[in-house]
C-alpha positions as CSV (number, residue, x, y, z in Angstrom):
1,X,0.0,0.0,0.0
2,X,1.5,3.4,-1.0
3,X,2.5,6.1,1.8
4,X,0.2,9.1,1.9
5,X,1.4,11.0,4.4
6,X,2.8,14.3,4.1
7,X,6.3,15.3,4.5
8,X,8.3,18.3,3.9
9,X,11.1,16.5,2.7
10,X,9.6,14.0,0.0
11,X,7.6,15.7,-3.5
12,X,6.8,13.7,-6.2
13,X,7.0,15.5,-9.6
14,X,5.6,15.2,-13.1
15,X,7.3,16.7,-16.1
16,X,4.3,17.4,-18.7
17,X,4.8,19.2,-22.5
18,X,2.7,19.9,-25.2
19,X,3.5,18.2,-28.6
20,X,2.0,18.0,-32.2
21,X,1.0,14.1,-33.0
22,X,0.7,12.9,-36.4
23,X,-1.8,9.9,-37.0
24,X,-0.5,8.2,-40.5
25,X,-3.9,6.8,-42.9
26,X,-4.3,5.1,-46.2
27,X,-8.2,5.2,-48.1
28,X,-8.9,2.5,-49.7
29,X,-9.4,4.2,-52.9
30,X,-6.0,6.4,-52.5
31,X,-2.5,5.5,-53.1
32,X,-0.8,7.9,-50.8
33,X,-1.3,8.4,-46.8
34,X,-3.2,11.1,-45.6
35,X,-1.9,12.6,-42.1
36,X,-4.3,13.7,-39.4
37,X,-2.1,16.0,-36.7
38,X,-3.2,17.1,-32.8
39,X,-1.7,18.7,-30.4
40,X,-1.1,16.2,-26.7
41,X,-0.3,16.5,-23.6
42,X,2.5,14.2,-23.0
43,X,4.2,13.2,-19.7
44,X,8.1,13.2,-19.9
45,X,9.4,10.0,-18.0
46,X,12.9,10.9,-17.5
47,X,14.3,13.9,-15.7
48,X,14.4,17.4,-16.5
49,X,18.1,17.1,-17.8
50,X,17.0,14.7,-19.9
51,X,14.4,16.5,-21.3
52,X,17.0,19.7,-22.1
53,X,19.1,17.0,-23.5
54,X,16.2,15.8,-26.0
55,X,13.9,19.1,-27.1
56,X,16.2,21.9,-26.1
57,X,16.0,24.9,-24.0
58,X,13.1,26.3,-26.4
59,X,10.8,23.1,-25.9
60,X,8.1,24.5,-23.3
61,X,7.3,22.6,-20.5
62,X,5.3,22.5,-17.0
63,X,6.8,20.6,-14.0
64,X,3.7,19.8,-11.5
65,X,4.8,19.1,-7.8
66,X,2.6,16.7,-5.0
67,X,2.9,16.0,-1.5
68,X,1.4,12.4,-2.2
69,X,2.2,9.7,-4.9
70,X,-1.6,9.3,-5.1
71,X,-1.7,12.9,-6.8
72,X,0.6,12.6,-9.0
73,X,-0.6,9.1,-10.3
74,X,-3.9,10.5,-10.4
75,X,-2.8,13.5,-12.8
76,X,-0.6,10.4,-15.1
77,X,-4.4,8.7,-15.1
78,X,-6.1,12.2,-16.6
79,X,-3.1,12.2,-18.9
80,X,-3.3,9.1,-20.4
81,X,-7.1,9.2,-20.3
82,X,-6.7,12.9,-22.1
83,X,-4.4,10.5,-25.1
84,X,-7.2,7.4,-25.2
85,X,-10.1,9.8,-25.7
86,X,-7.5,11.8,-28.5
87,X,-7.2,8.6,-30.3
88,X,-10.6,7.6,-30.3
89,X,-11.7,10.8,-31.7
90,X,-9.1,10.4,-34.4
91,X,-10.2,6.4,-34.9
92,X,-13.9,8.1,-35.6
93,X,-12.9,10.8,-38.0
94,X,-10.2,8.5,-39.9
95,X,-13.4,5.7,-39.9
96,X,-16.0,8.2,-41.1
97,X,-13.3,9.4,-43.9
98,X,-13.1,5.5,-45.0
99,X,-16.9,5.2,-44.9
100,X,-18.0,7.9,-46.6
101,X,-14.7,9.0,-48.8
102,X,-14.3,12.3,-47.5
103,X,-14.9,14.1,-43.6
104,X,-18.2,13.6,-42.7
105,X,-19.2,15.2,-39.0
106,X,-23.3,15.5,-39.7
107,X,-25.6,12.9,-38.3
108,X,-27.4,10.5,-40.4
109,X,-31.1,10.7,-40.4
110,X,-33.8,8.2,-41.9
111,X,-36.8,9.9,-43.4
112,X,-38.6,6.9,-44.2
């Protein structure tokens, strides 16, 4: 069971940045891959040296501090649900592309 309790000594941290994600397609009528890009919130496993080391000093970033491991996991959980709901919204669009042949956000409605 993890420790909750509250020092002044121990802080968990979370690096988090912002980065453009590209989500690679085919149709099945086209010959070259289409590209659908968003912008995610992603969290940087490694430390902050690291992350210099990777992006650069330009590469804007937020570093989020807890008391308790349970807020910091709990933050990583609304990350990574922020990505699954990004990719299913992308699954949809890149679906109603392949049904319909081009980007289709109506509804459909019987009027029989």
């Amino acid at each position: 069971m993890p420790n909750n309790e509250v020092t002044s000594e121990q802080t968990f941290e979370v690096i988090t940045y912002l980065d453009v994600v590209a989500f690679n397609y085919t149709l099945p009528d086209a010959e070259e891959p289409e590209t659908l890009e968003h912008e995610m919130r992603i969290v940087w496993e490694d430390t902050l040296e690291k992350f210099v080391e990777e992006f650069g000093k330009e590469k804007p970033y937020k570093i989020h501090t807890f008391k308790r491991e349970r807020e910091k996991n709990f933050l990583i959980d609304q990350i990574d649900s922020e990505a699954d709901d990004l990719i299913d919204e992308v699954q949809e669009e890149i679906a109603n592309k392949m049904k319909f042949g081009f980007e289709f956000t109506g509804q459909l409605h019987n009027d029989d």
